[in-house]
Every structure is written in C-alpha cells, then in structure tokens.
SEVEXNU-946406 format. One record per residue (C-alpha): z, y, x; residue in three letters; residue number from 1. Coordinates in nm, 2 decimals, decimal comma, m for minus. Layout:
BEGIN
Z:Y:X:ala:NUM
...
This chain:
BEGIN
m0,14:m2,89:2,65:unk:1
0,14:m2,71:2,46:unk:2
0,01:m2,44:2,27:unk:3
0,35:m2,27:2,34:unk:4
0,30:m2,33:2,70:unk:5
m0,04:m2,18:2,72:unk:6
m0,03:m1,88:2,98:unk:7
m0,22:m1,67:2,78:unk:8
0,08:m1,71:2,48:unk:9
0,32:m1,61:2,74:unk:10
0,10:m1,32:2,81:unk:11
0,12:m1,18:2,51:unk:12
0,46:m1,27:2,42:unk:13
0,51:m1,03:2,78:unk:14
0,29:m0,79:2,62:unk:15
0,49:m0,75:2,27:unk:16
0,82:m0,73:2,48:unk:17
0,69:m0,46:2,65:unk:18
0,52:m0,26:2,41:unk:19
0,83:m0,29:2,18:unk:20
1,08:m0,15:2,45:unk:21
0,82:0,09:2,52:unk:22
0,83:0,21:2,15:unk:23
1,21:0,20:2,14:unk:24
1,23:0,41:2,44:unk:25
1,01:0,71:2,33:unk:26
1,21:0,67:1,96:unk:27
1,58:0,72:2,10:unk:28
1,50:0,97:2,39:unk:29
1,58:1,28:2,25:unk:30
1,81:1,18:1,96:unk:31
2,16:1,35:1,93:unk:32
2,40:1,08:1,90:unk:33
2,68:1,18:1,73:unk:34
2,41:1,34:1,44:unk:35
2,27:0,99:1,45:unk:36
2,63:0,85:1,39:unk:37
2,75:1,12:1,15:unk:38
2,42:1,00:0,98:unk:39
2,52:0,61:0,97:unk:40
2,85:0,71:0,84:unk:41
2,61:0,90:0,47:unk:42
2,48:0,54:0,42:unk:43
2,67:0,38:0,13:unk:44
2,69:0,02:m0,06:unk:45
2,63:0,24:m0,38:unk:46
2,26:0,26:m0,32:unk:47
2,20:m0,03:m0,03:unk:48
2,31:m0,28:m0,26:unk:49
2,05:m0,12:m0,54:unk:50
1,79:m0,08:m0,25:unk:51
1,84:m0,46:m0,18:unk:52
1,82:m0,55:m0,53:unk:53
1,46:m0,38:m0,53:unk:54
1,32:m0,55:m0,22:unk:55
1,46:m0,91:m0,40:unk:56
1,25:m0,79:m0,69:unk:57
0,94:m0,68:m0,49:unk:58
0,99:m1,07:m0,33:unk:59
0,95:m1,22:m0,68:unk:60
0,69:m1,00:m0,80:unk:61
0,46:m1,09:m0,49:unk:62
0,56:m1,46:m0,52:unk:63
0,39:m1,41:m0,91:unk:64
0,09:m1,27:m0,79:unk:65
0,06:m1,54:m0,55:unk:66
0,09:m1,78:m0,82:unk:67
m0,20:m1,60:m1,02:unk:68
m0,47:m1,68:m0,77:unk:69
m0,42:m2,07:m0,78:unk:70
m0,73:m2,15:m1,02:unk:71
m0,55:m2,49:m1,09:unk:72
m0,21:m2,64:m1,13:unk:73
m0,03:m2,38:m0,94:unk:74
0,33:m2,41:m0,79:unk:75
0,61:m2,27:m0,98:unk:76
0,73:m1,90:m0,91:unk:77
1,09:m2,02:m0,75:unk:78
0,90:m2,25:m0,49:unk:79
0,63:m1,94:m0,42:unk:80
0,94:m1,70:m0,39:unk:81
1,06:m2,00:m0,10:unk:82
0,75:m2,06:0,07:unk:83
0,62:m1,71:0,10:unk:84
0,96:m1,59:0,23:unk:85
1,01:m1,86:0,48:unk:86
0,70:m1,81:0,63:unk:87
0,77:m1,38:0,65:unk:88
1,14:m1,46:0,78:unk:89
1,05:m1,75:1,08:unk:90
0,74:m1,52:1,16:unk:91
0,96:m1,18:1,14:unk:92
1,19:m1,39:1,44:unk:93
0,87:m1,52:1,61:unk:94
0,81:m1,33:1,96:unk:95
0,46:m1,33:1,80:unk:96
0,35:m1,25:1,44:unk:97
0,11:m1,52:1,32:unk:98
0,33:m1,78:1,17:unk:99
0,36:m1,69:0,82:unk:100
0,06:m1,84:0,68:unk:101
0,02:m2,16:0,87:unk:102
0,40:m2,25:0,78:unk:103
0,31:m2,13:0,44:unk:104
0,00:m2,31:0,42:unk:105
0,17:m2,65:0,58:unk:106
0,45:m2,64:0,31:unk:107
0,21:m2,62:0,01:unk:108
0,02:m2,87:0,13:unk:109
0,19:m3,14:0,40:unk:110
0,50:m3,12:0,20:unk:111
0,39:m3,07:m0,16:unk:112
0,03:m3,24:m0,17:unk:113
m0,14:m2,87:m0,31:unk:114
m0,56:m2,84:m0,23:unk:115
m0,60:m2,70:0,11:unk:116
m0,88:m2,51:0,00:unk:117
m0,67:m2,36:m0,27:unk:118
m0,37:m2,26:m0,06:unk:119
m0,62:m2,14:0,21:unk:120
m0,80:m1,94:m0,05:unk:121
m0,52:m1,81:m0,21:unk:122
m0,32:m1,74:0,13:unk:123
m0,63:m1,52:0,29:unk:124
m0,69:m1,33:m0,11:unk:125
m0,28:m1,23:m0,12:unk:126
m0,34:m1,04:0,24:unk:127
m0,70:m0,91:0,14:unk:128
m0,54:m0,79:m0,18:unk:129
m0,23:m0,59:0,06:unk:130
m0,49:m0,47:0,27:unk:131
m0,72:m0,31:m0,01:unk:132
m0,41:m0,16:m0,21:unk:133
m0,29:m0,02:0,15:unk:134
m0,59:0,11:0,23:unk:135
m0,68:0,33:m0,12:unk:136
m0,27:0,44:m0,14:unk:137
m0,34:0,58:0,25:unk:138
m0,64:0,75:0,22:unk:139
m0,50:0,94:m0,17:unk:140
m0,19:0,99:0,01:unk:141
m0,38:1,17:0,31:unk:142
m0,63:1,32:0,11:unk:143
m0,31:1,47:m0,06:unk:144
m0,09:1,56:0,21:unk:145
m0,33:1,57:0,51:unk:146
m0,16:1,47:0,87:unk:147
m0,20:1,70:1,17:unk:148
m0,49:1,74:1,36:unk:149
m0,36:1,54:1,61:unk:150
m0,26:1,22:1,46:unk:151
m0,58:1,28:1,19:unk:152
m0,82:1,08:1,41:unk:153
m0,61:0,82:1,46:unk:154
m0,49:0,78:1,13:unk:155
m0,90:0,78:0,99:unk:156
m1,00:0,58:1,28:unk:157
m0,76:0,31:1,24:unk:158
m0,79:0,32:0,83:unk:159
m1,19:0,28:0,90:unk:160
m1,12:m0,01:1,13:unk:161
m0,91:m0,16:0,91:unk:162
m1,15:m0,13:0,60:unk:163
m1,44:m0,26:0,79:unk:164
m1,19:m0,56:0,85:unk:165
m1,12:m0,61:0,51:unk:166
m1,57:m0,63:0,42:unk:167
m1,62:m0,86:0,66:unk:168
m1,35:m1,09:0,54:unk:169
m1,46:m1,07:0,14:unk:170
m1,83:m1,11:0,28:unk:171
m1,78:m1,43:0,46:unk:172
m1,52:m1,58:0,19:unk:173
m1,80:m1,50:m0,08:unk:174
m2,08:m1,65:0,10:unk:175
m1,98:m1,88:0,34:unk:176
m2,01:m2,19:0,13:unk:177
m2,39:m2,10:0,11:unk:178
m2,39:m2,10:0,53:unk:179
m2,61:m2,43:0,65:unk:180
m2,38:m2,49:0,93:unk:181
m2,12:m2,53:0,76:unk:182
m2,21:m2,76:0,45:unk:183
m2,05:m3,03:0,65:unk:184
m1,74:m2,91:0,61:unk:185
m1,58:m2,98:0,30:unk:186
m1,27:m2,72:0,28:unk:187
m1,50:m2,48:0,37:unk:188
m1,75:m2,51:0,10:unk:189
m1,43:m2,55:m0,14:unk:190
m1,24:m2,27:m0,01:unk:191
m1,57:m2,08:m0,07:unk:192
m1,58:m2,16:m0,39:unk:193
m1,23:m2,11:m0,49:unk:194
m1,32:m1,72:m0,38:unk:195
m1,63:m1,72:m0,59:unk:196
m1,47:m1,83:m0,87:unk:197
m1,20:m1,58:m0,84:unk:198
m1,38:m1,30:m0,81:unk:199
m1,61:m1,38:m1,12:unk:200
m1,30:m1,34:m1,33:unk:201
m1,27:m0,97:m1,33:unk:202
m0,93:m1,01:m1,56:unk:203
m0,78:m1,20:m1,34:unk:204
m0,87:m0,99:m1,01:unk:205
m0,73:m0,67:m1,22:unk:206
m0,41:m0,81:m1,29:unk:207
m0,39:m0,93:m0,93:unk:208
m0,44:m0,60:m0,82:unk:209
m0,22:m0,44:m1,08:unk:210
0,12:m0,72:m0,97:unk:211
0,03:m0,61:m0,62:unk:212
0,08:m0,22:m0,68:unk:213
0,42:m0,32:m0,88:unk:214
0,50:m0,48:m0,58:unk:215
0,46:m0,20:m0,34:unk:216
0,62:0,03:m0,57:unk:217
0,93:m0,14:m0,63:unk:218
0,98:m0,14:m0,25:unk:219
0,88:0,21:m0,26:unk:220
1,20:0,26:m0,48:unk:221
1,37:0,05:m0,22:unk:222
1,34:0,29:0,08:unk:223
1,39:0,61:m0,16:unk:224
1,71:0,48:m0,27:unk:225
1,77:0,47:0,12:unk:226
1,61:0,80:0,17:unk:227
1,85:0,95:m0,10:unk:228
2,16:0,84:0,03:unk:229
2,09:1,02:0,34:unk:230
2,04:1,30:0,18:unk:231
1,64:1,33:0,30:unk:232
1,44:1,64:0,14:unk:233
1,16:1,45:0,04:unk:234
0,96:1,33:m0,26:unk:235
0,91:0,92:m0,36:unk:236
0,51:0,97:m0,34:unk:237
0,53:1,10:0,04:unk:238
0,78:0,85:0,12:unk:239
0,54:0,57:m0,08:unk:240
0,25:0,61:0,12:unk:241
0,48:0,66:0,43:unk:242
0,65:0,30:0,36:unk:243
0,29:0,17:0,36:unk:244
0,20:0,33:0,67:unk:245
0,46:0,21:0,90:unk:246
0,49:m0,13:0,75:unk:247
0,10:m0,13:0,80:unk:248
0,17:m0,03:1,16:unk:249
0,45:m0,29:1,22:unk:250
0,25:m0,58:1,11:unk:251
m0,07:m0,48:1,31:unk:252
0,07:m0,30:1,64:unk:253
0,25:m0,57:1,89:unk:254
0,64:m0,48:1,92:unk:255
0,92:m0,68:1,91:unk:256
1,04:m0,98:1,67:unk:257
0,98:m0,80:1,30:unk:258
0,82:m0,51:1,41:unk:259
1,13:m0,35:1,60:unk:260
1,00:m0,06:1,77:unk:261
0,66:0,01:1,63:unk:262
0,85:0,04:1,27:unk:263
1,09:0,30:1,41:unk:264
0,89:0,48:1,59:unk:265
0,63:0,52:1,30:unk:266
0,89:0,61:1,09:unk:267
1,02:0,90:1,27:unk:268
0,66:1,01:1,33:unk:269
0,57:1,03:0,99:unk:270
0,91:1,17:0,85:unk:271
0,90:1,42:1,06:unk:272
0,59:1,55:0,95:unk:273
0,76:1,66:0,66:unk:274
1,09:1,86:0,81:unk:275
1,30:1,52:0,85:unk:276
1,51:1,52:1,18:unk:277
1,49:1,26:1,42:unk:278
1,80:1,16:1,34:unk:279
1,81:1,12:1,00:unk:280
1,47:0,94:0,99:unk:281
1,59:0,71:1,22:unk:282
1,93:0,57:1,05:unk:283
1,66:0,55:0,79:unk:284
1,39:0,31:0,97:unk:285
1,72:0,10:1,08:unk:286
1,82:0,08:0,74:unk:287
1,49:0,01:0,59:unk:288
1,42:m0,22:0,86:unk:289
1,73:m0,42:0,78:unk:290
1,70:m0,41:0,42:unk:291
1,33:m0,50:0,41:unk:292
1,34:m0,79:0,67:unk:293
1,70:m0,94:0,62:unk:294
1,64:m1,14:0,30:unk:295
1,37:m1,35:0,40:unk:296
1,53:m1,45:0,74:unk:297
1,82:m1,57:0,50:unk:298
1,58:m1,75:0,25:unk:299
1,44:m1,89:0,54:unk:300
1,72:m2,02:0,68:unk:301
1,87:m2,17:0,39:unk:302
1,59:m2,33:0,30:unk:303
1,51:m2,48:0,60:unk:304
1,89:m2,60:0,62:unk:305
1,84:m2,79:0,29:unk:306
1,46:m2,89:0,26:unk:307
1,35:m2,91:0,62:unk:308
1,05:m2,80:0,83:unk:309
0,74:m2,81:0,64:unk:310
0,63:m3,14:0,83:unk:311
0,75:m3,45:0,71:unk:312
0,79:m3,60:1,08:unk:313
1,09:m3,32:1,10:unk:314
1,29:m3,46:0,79:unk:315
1,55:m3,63:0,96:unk:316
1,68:m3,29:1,07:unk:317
1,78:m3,18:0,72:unk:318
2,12:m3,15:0,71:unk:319
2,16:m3,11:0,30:unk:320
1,86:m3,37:0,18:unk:321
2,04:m3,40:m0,18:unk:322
1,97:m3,01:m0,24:unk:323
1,58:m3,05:m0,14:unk:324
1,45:m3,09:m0,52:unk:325
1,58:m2,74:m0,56:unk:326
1,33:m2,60:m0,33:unk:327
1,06:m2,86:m0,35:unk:328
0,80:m2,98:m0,57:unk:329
0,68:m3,32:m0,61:unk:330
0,42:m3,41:m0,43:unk:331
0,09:m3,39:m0,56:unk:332
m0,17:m3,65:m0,51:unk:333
C-alpha cells in the first residue's frame, strides 16, 4: 500500500492543517490592521536584500560543515549547498516535515554512488550538532534573560525533553555497532563506526561545532537586519536566542507547510516579552519567514528542473539534462 495513502498519513496531514490554522488564528486575533500595514510599508530592499545575502551565507557555511563530517572522499561544497537545500525546500512545501533527509540521503547515494553509512552518519551528526548548539544558546540565553513564570515550565520542560533526545541519539550511534542483534546488518555496524570514528577526533568535532555557531549567527544577523528596519527596540543577543527558539519550535511543533503558524505565533510570543507590539513582531515573523524559507524552495526547484528527482527511474522528467553536471557529481562506485 501507498505510503501516501496510509490513513494514518492523512491523519496527521489533518492534524498539521489544523493545528497550523489554529496557531494562525490566535496570532492575528487581536492585531490592528492598519499598524500591521503601516508596519509592512518600514520594510525596505536596503536591508532585505543584505538579510538575504546573510541567510545565502548561513546556506553555505552549513553545506561546509556538512562536508567536514564525511571521514572519506566527501562531495564538493557546491553539490552539499544543492542537496541540503533541496531537501529543506521540498520538505518546507511538504504537508508533513520529514523529507529532508531521506531526499538528502537518496541524492548522495542513488544518484551519486556516496557510502550509505557515511551519508547516514553524517546526515543524523549535522542535526545532533543543531540540536546541541540550540540547546546550550537557549538555556545561556534564559539563564540571562529569564521568561515568565508562565511560559518557564514549558520552555525548561520542553529544553529537558529535547536534551534527553539528543543522549539517547549519541548513545545508540556510539554503541550500536557493538549491539548482537544487529551485527548482521552491515550499514549499521558501518554507520556505527563512522560515529566512533568521529567523535575520537576531538579537532574535528570542535571545528564542527565552531562552523555550526557561524552558521547560526550569520542568520542571527539575518533577522536583526529585519528587526532593524522595523525599527524594533531590541538587542542582536535576545533576538539570537529568540531566532533559535521559534525556528526550534517550527521544526518540532506540527503547523502548516514550513512551519506557518507555529513560527508566527512563537515569534510574537517571544518578542513580546521584551516590549515589541504585536504588530511589529508579526511583519517581522512574515518577513523572517519568507526570507529564511524562500531560497531553498528556489534551489530546490531549479535543481530539480535541471538534474531531476534524486531516483534515477525519474530521469526522463528532466527537462534541462545538459545542465545536470552543474549540480551532480559523478557517480561513485
């Protein structure tokens, strides 16, 4: 049966809708409109072009630090950038979000021939890595700047959660190629090894770590160069660890296709914790929203317009075959 078909896919594809609307709806209840207008009308190319810049940068800087985990002939930077992307903009259109990987994963190695266990390895260490750099920027950032009793609880809770998460993960990676039951898998006892390896190189884990706070800061930048065309009263460390939060919260709470509703709502939650109106911190979410999400829809699309689907079977449906070496490696045997 159709995986697509499956009721309980429908379910939650029902589910998201639902919870999405539900988040719109408590976000644009009680906003003025024509100070929400007056508010789209501050918003200038002279710092979303900049802001856009800095999200293309962030892009490239995380396609680098993907590049660092390979332990062995790793793709090039330009096809990470194209992969990575593709995989964030189909899954940012998806009614569900948990494409990225697998079309990342099926590009790397269907198309381009690359070790399962090293693209599997690698894939599952980039979003550990997020994770850990998420977590510690949170917790400093509430330690800092505590939240109101009220959202406190939740904040911790879901922070604890999401640690706990993150051990378990690390504990089977590391040991899961010593597990009886599954010596007779071979891409498990290789993709346990790959993590091993990894994390014996202390160099290498440090500079990972290091490529993945450059990363979040330049999109840090991003959103302030947003925040400062609006005209919000508020520093680039509380809007850092506020940028974290709700694109923690979009990629974890069901909403809409990219987050829509979850990231807004989050956004005016947080903002307004520190004297930004509703308004104003909504023109910003839009904007961020936009700006954040927009440019890997478009890598996506152009590069399945030139190089296809990641599975081979698809092929005839390229439309611009001859441009495909831009994008592609050749296949490894």
């Amino acid at each position: 049966m159709n995986p697509l078909k499956k009721p309980q896919f429908l379910l939650r594809v029902i589910f998201g809708f639902v919870v999405g609307v539900i988040f719109l709806f408590f976000t644009t209840r009680d906003i003025n409109l024509n100070i929400f207008i007056n508010s789209i009308a501050d918003l200038s190319f002279n710092f979303i072009l900049p802001s856009i810049g800095f999200v293309v940068l962030s892009l490239f800087t995380s396609a680098y630090r993907w590049k660092t985990l390979f332990t062995e002939h790793p793709p090039s930077i330009l096809r990470l950038f194209v992969v990575e992307n593709t995989g964030v903009g189909i899954n940012s259109l998806a009614p569900i979000r948990i494409l990225a990987e697998p079309i990342q994963f099926a590009y790397l190695t269907v198309r381009d021939g690359y070790k399962q266990s090293q693209v599997l390895a690698s894939l599952i260490l980039v979003r550990m890595v997020d994770l850990a750099i998420t977590l510690i920027t949170i917790v400093f950032g509430l330690l800092l700047s505590p939240p109101p009793h009220e959202l406190k609880d939740f904040i911790w809770t879901t922070s604890l959660i999401l640690a706990l998460f993150l051990m378990v993960i690390t504990y089977i990676s590391l040991t899961i190629n010593r597990w009886e039951y599954f010596k007779k898998y071979p891409l498990i006892i290789e993709y346990g090894t790959v993590w091993r390896d990894l994390f014996r190189q202390a160099s290498r884990l440090f500079k990972v770590l290091l490529i993945t706070n450059i990363k979040w800061l330049l999109l840090g930048v991003s959103g302030w160069l947003i925040a400062k065309d609006l005209g919000l009263a508020i520093h680039y460390w509380q809007l850092y660890v506020i940028i974290l939060i709700i694109t923690t919260i979009a990629s974890i709470v069901p909403g809409l296709p990219s987050g829509l509703g979850p990231f807004e709502f989050a956004s005016i939650v947080f903002l307004g914790l520190h004297g930004i109106e509703r308004e104003s911190a909504l023109v910003f979410a839009l904007a961020a929203h936009l700006i954040y999400f927009l440019p890997p829809i478009i890598i996506a699309g152009i590069n399945i317009a030139i190089s296809g689907s990641p599975f081979p079977i698809w092929d005839r449906l390229t439309k611009f075959s001859f441009l495909d070496r831009v994008f592609n490696t050749t296949k490894r045997n």
